[in-house]
Backbone bond lengths (Angstrom), bond angles and torsions (degrees), N, CA, C in turn:
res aa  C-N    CA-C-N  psi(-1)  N-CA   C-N-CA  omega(-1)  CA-C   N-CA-C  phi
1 X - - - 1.450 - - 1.534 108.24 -
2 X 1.267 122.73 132.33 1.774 122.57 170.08 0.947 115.40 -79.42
3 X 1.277 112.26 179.41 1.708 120.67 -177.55 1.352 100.46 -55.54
4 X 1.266 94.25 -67.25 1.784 119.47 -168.68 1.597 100.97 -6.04
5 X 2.122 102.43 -82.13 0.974 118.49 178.20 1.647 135.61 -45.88
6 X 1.497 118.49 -33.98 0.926 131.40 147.54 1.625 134.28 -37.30
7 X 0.990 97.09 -82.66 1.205 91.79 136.95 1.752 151.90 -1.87
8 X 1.794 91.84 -72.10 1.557 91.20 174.89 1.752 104.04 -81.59
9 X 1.052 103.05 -23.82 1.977 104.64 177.57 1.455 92.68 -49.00
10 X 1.885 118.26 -56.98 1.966 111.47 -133.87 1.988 69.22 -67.55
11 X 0.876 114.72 -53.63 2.244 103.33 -153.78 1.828 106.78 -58.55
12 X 1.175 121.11 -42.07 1.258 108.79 161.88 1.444 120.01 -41.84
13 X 1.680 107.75 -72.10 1.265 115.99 170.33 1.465 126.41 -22.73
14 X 1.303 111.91 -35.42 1.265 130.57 -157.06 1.583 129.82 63.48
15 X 1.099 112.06 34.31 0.952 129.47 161.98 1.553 133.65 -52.96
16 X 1.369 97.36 -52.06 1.707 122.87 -162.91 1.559 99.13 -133.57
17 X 1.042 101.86 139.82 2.023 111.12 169.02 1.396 109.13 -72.23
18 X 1.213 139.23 159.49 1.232 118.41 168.51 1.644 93.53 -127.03
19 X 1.408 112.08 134.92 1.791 111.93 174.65 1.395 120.08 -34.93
20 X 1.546 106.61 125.72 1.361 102.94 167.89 1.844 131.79 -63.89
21 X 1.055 118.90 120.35 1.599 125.36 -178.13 1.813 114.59 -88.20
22 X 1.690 112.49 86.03 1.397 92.35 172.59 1.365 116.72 -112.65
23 X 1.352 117.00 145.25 1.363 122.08 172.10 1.933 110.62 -114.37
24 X 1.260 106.76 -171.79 1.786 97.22 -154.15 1.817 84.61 -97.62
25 X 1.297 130.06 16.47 0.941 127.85 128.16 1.705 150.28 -74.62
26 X 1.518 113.44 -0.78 1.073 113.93 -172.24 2.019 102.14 121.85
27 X 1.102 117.61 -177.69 1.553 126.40 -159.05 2.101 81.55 -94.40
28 X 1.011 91.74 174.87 1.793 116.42 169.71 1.340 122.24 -167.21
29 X 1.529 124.81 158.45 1.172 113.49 -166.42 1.181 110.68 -78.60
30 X 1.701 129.31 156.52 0.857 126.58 -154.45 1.485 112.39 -106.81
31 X 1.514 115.66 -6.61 1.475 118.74 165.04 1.400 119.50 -79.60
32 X 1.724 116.37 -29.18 1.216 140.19 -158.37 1.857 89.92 -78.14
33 X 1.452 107.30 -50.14 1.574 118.73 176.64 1.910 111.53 -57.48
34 X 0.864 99.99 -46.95 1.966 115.34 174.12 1.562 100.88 -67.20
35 X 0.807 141.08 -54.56 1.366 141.72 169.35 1.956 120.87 -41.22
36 X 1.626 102.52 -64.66 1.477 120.10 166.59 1.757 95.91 -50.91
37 X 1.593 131.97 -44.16 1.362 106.34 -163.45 1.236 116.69 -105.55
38 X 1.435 127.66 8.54 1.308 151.42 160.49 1.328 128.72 -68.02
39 X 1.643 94.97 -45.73 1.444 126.17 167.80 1.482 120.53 -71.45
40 X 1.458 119.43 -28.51 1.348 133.32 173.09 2.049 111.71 -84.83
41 X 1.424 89.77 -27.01 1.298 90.78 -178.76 1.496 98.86 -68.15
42 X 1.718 115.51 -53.56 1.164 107.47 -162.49 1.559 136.11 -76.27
43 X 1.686 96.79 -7.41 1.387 104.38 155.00 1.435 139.18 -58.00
44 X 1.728 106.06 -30.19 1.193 116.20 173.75 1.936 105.55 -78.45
45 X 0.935 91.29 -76.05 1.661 62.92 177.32 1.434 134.58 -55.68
46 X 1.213 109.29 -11.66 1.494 91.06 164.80 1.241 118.45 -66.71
47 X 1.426 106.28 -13.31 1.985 105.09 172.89 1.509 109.27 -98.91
48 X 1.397 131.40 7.99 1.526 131.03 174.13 0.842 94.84 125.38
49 X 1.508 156.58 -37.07 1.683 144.40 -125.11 1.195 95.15 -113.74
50 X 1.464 137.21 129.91 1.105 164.50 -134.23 1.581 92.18 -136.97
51 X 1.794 108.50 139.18 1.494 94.22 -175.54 1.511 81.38 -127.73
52 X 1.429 110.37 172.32 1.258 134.54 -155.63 1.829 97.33 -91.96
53 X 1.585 125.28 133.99 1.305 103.72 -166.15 1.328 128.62 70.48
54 X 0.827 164.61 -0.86 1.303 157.48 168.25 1.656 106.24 -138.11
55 X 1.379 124.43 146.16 1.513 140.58 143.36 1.117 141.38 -120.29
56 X 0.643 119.55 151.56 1.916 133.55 -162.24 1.663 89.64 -45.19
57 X 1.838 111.09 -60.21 1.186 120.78 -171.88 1.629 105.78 -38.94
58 X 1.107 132.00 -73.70 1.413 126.42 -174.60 1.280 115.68 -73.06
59 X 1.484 126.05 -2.16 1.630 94.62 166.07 1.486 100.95 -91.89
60 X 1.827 124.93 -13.56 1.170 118.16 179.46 1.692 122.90 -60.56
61 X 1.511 87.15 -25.31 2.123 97.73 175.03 1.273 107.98 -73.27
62 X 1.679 127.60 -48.49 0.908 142.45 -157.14 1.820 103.47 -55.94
63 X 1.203 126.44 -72.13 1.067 163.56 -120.08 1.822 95.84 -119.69
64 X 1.256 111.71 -49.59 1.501 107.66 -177.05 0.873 117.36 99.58
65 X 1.954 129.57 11.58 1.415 129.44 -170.67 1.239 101.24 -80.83
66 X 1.321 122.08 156.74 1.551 143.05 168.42 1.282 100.82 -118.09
67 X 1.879 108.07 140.58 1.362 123.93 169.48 1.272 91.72 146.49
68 X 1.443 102.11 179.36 1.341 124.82 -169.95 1.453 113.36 -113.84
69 X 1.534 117.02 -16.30 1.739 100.29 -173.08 2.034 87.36 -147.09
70 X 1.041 101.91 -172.58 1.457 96.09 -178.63 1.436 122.12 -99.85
71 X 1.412 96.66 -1.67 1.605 90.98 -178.29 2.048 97.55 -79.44
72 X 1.604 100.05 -34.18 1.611 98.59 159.46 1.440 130.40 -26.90
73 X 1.445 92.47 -55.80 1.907 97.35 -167.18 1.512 118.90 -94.77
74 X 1.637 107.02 -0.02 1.366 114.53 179.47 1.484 110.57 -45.93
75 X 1.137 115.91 -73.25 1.600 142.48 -172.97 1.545 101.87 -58.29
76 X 1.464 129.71 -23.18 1.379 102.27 168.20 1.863 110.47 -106.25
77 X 1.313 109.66 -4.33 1.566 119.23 158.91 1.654 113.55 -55.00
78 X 1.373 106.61 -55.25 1.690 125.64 -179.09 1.899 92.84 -58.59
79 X 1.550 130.78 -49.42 1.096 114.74 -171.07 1.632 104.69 -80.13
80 X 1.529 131.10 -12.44 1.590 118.90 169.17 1.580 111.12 -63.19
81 X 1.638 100.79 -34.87 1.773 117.18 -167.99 1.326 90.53 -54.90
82 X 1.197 117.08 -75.45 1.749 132.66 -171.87 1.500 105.24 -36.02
83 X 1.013 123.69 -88.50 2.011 129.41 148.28 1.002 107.21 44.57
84 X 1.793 99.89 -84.19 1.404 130.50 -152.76 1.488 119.71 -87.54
85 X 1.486 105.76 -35.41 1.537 135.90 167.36 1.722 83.58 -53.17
86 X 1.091 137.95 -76.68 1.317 115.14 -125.39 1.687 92.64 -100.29
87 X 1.376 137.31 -10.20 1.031 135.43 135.95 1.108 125.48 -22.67
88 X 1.452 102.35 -72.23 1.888 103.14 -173.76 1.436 112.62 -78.97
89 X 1.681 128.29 14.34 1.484 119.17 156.67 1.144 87.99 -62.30
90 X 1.810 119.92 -74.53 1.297 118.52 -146.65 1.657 127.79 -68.44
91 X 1.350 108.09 3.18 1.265 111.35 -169.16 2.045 103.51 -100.09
């Protein structure tokens, strides 16, 4: 199991709070929000661009991707996105 997932179990569980996410639309979930900017991060480097704060290295622990560069772990990041997306319809 990854962090990631772990994670989303302990805040269901109720275990752990998870940070509130508001935008001037109203609150959003806050894994669903980590995901969109993880996912944006990792697009850019998969094209060279290096973002400020974050590395490949820790979203690769985080998340559980395998590979060596990011255009590698894109496609199995996009299948955690999907995952979780279709989880939280049904939940």
């Amino acid at each position: 199991m990854t962090k990631f997932e772990q994670a989303v179990l302990q805040v269901e569980a109720g275990q752990v709070k998870a940070p509130e996410v508001s935008t001037g639309q109203g609150r959003i979930n806050y894994f669903q929000y980590q995901l969109a900017v993880h996912h944006f991060n990792l697009k850019l480097m998969s094209k060279g661009i290096q973002s400020r704060g974050i590395k490949l290295k820790d979203l690769k622990a985080y998340y559980g991707l395998k590979g060596k560069t990011a255009a590698d772990c894109l496609p199995q990041y996009e299948a955690v996105m999907e995952k979780y997306q279709n989880r939280s319809i049904l939940n």
